[in-house]
C-alpha positions as CSV (number, residue, x, y, z in Angstrom):
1,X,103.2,143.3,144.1
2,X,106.6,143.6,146.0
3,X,104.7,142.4,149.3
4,X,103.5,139.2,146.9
5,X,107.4,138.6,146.0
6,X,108.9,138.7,149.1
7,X,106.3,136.3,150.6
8,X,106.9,133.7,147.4
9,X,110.6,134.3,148.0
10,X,110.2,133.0,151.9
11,X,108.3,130.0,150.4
12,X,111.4,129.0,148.2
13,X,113.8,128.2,151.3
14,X,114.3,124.8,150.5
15,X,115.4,125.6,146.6
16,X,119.1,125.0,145.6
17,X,121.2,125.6,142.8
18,X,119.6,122.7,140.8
19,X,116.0,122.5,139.7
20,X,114.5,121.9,143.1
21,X,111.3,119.8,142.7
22,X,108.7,119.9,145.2
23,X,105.4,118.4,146.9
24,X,103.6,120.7,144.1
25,X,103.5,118.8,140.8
26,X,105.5,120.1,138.0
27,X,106.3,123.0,140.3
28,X,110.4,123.9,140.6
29,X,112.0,126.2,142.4
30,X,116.1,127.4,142.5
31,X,117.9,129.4,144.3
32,X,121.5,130.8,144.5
33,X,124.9,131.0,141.9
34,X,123.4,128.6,139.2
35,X,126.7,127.2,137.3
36,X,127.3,128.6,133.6
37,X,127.2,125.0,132.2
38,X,123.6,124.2,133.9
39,X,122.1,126.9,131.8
40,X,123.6,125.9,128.8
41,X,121.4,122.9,127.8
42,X,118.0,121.7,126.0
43,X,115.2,123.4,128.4
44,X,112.3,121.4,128.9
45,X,108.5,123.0,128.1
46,X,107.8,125.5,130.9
47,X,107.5,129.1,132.5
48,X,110.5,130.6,134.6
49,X,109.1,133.2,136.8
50,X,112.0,135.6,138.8
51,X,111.5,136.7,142.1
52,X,114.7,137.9,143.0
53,X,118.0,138.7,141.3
54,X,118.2,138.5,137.2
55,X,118.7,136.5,134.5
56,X,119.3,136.6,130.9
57,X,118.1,133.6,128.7
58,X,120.0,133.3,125.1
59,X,117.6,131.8,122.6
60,X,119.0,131.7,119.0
61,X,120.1,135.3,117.9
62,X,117.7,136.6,120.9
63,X,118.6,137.4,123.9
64,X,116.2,138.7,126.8
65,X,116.9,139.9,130.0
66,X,113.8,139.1,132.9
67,X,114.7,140.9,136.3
68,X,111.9,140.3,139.2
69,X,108.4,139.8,138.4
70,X,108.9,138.7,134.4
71,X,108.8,135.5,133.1
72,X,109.3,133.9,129.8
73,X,108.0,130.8,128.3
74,X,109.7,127.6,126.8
75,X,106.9,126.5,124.2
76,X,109.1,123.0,123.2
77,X,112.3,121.3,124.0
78,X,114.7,123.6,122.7
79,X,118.0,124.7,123.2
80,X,119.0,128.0,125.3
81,X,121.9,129.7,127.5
82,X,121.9,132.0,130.2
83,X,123.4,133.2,133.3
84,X,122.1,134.5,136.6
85,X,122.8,137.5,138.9
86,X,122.4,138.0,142.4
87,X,119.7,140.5,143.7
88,X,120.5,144.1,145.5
89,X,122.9,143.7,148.8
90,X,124.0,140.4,147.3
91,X,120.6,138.2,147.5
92,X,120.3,135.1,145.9
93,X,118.9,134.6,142.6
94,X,115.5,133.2,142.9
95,X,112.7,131.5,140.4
96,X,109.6,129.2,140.4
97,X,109.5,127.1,137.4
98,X,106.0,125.6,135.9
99,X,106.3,122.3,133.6
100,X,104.2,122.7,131.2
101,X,101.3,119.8,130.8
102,X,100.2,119.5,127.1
103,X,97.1,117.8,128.4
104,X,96.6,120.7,130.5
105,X,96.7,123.1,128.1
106,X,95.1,121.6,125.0
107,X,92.3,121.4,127.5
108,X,92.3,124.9,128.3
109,X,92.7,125.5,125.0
110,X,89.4,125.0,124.0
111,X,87.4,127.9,126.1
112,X,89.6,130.5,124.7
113,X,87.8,130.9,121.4
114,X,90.0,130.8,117.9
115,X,89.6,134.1,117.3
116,X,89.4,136.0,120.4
117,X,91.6,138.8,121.3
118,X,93.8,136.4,122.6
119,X,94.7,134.6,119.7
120,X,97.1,136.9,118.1
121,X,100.3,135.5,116.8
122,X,103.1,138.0,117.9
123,X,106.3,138.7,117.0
124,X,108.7,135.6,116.2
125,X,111.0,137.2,118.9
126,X,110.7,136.0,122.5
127,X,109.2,138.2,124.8
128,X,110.0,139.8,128.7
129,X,106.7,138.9,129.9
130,X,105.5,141.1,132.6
131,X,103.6,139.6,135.5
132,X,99.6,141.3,136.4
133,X,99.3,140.8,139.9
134,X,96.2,138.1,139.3
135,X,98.9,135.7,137.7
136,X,101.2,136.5,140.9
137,X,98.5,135.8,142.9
138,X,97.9,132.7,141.9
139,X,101.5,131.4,141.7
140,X,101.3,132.7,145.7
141,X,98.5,130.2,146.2
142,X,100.2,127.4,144.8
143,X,103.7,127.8,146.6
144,X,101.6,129.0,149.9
145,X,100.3,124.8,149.4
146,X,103.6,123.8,150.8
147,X,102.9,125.2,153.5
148,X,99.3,122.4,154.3
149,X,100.3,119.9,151.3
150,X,97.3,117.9,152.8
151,X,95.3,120.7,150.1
152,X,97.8,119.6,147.1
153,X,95.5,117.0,145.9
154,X,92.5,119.4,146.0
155,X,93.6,122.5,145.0
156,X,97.0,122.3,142.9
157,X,95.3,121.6,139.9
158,X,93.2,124.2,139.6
159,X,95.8,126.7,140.6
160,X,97.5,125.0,137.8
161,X,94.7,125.8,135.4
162,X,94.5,129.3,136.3
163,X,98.5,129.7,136.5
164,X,98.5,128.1,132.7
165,X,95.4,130.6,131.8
166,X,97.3,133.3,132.5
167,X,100.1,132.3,130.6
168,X,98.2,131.6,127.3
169,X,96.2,135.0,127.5
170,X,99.9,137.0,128.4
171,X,102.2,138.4,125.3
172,X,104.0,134.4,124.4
173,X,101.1,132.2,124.7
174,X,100.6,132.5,120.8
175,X,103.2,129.9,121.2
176,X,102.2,127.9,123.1
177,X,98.3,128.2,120.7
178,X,100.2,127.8,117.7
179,X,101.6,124.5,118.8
180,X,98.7,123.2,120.9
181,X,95.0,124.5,119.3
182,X,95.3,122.2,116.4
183,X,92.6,119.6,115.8
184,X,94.9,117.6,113.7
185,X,98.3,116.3,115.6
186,X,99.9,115.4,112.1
187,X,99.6,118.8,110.6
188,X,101.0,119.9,114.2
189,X,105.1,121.9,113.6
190,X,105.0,120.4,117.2
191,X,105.6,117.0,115.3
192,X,108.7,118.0,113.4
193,X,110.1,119.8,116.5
194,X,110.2,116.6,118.2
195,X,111.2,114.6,115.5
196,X,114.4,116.9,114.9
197,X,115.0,117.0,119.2
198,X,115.0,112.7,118.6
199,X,117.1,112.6,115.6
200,X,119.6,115.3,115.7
201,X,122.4,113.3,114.8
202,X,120.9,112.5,111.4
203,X,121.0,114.9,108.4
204,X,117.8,115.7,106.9
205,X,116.2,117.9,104.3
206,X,113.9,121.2,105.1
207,X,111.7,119.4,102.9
208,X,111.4,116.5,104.7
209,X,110.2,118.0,108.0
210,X,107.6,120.4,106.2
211,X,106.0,117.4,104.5
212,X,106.1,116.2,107.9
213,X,103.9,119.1,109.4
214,X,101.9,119.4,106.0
215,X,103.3,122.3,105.5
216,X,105.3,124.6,102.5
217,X,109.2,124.8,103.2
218,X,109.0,128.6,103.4
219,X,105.7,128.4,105.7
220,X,107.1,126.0,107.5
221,X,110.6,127.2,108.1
222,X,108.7,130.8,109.2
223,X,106.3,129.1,111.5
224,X,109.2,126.7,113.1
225,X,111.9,129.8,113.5
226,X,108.5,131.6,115.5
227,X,108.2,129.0,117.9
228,X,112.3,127.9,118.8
229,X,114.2,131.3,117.5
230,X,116.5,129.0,115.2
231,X,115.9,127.7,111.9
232,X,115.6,123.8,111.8
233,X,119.6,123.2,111.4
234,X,120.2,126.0,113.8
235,X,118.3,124.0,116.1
236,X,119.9,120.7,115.1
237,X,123.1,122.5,115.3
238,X,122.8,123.2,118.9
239,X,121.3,119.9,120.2
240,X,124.6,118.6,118.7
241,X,126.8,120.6,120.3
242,X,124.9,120.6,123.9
243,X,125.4,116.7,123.8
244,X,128.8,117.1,122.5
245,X,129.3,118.7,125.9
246,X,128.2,116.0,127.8
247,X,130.4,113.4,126.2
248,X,133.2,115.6,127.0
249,X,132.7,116.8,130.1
250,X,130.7,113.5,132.1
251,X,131.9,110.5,129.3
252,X,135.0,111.4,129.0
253,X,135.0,111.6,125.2
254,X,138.0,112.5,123.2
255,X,136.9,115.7,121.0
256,X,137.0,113.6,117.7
257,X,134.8,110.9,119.5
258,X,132.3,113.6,120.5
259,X,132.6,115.4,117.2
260,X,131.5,112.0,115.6
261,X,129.2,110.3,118.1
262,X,127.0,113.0,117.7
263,X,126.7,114.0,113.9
264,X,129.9,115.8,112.7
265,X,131.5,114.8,109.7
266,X,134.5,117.1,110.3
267,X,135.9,117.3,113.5
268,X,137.6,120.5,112.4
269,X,134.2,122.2,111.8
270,X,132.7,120.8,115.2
271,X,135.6,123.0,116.9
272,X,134.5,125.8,115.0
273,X,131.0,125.9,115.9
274,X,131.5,124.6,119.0
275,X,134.3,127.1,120.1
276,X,131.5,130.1,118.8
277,X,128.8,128.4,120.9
278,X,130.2,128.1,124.0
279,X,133.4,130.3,123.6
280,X,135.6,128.2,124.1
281,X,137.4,125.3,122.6
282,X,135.9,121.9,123.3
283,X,139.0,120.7,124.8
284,X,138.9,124.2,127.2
285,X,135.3,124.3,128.1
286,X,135.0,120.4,129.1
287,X,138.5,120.7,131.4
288,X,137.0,123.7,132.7
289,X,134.0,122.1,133.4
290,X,135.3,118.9,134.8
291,X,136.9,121.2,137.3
292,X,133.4,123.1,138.3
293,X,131.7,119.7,139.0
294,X,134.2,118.0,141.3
């Protein structure tokens, strides 16, 4: 398994400290000192695999540490923070990214049977997911591609397929199941994820979005802490405060401006929560920011 990493890590040369996309669609790779603020923010649906170095991903009250040859899965849009570390003898951190396709994986989703062995719902806490070396393997097929992209077109996709297999059949794809292997989109918690990620400025009632996934409050509020690691308004909470951020730091936004623009009644209460998210106070944390980006 080393021999697999170190070949996938001479594959990621052309990665940087930003999601680096390339010819392999909705492949990313990144490499190096990923800044603090980057990995505070709403992470779109995917799979982070480490190669090299370490990092430590903050979701809700959980926290999980992956170190080479573990990956972990963002079911949803959600909000997360994290940090990196470099590898022994100072070597870059290094990960492969896979954006997940809903089309892909509803797809998929219907030749693993409902109530295989498979179809377990775990734990509502996030898992270090281990790689076997078949899943490596495969992810070494797609980033060898780069190598002849004349094959993307032909073979991409099903590496793809077998990449997103894997991750359905490993310890979080129960996830990824619960939200996808429904027959009926309305009854999908997907539905009310989304609809609090679009309208996080605007109060609501827990009753509200389980009506909105047909769904009891206390099923529903179970079932939608399982899939994000926050309750609804801890999620709402931190898709305010993430945005806050931006106003501050890249619209320069005064703190009551910020505070406001993004659902706070009280800016005195925005401080609070904001200075416990990020630990610092908002007027801190965006100069120090400002100063990181120039």
């Amino acid at each position: 398994m080393q021999e697999i990493l170190k070949e996938m890590i001479g594959l990621c040369s052309a990665a940087t400290t930003e999601p680096t996309k390339t010819e392999l669609p909705r492949v990313l790779i990144i490499q190096g000192e990923v800044p603090k603020h980057q990995l505070a923010a709403i992470y779109e649906p995917m799979v982070g695999l480490v190669l090299q170095g370490s990092k430590t991903v903050s979701i809700g009250t959980q926290v999980i540490h992956l170190k080479p040859g573990s990956y972990f899965v963002i079911p949803t849009e959600m909000p997360a923070t994290g940090f990196v570390k470099q590898g022994p003898n100072g070597l870059p951190y290094i990960s492969m990214g896979i954006q997940l396709d809903r089309t892909i994986l509803t797809d998929l989703l219907k030749d693993i049977p409902s109530n295989s062995n498979y179809s377990n719902i775990g734990t509502s806490d996030f898992s270090v997911c281990k790689v076997t070396t078949s899943f490596l393997e495969v992810c070494l097929r797609m980033l060898r591609l780069l190598k002849t992209p004349e094959h993307i077109p032909a073979l991409a996709p099903a590496y793809e397929r077998e990449i997103l297999y894997h991750v359905l059949i490993g310890p979080d794809g129960w996830r990824l199941r619960q939200l996808f292997q429904t027959r009926d989109k309305e009854s999908s918690i997907h539905q009310a994820i989304q609809w609090v990620r679009n309208h996080f400025i605007d109060s609501f009632e827990i009753n509200q979005l389980a009506d909105r996934a047909c769904m009891g409050i206390t099923t529903f509020h179970r079932q939608f802490k399982a899939i994000t690691g926050l309750s609804p308004i801890q999620f709402q909470k931190q898709l305010r405060l993430l945005e806050a951020r931006k106003l501050l730091t890249f619209s320069g936004y005064s703190v009551t401006d910020a505070a406001l623009d993004v659902g706070y009644e009280s800016t005195s209460q925005f401080n609070r929560e904001y200075s416990r998210f990020f630990g610092n106070s908002p007027g801190k944390d965006s100069k120090i920011l400002k100063e990181m980006v120039l």
